[in-house]
C-alpha positions as CSV (number, residue, x, y, z in Angstrom):
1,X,62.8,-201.9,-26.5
2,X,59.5,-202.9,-25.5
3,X,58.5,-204.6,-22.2
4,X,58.2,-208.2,-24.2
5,X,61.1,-207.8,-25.8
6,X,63.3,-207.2,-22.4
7,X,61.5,-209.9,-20.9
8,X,62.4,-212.5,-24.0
9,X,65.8,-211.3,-23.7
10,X,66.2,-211.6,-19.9
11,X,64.3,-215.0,-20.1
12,X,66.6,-216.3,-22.9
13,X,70.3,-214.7,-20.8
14,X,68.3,-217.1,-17.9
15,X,68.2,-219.7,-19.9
16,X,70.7,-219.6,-22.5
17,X,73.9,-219.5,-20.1
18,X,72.7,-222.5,-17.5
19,X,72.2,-224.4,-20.6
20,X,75.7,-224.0,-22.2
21,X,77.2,-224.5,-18.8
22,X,75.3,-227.7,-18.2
23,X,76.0,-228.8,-22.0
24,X,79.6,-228.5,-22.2
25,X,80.2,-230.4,-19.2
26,X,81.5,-227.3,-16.9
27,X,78.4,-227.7,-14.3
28,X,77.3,-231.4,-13.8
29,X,73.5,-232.2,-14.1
30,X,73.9,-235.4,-11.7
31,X,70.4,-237.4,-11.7
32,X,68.5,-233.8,-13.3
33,X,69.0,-234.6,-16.7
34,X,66.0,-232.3,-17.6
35,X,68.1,-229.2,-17.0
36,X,69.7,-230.0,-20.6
37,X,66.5,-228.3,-21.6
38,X,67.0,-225.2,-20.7
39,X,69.5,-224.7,-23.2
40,X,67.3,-225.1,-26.3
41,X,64.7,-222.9,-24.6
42,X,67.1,-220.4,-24.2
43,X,67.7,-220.7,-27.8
44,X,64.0,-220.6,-28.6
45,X,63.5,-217.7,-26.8
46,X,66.2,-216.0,-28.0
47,X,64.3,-216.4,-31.7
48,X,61.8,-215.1,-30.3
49,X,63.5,-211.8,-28.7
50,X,64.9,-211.2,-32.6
51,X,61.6,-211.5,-34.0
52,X,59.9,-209.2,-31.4
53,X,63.0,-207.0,-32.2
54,X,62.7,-207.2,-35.6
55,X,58.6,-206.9,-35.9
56,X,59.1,-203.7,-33.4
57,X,60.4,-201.3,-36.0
58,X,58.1,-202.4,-38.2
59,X,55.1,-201.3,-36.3
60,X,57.0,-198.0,-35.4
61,X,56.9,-197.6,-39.0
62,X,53.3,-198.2,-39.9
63,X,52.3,-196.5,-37.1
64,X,54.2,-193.8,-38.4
65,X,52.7,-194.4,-41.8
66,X,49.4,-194.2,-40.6
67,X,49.8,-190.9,-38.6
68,X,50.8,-189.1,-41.6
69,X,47.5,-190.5,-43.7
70,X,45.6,-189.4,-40.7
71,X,47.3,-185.8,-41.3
72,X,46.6,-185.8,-44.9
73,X,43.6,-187.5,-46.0
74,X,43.4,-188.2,-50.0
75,X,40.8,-186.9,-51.6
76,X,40.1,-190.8,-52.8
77,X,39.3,-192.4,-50.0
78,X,36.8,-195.6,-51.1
79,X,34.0,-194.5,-48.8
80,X,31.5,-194.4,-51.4
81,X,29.5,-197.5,-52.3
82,X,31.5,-199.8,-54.5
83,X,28.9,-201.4,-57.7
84,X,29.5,-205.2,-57.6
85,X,31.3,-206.8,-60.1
86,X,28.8,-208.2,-63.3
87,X,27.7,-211.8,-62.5
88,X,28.4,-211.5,-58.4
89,X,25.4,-209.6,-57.3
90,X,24.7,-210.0,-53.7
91,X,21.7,-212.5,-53.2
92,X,19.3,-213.2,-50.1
93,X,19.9,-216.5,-48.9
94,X,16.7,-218.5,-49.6
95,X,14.7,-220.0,-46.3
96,X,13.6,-223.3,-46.4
């Protein structure tokens, strides 16, 4: 795991358990009724940590993708000039 995605997932355990304990009643909020919030951050941020997670193998795999086009270049590789397309020709903005 990446250093984001340990810190979503210890921000979301920080969040996430307070939360259900001040939800269900087992810790009482008293006049801070504001700490009912931190149990849909935790939630949000627990999103978050699976979408990191998620969006982390991905870039291992294009990276790993791209190292092996870096290894074997194709023999087509667009860097020549490209003719435009008939009817969108590049023009020089007029000055006025």
């Amino acid at each position: 795991m990446s250093r984001l995605t340990k810190i979503l997932l210890a921000l979301t355990i920080i969040n996430f358990v307070p939360g259900m304990l001040f939800v269900s009643g087992i810790v009482g909020v008293g006049k801070f009724p504001g700490l009912y919030a931190t149990f849909p951050v935790g939630a949000t941020l627990y999103g978050l940590f699976l979408i990191s997670r998620m969006l982390e193998q991905e870039v291992a795999a294009y990276d790993a993708e791209q190292r092996t086009h870096e290894e074997h270049p194709t023999p087509d590789n667009h860097s020549e000039s490209v003719e435009p397309l008939h009817g969108h020709e590049h023009h020089e903005p007029m000055n006025a």
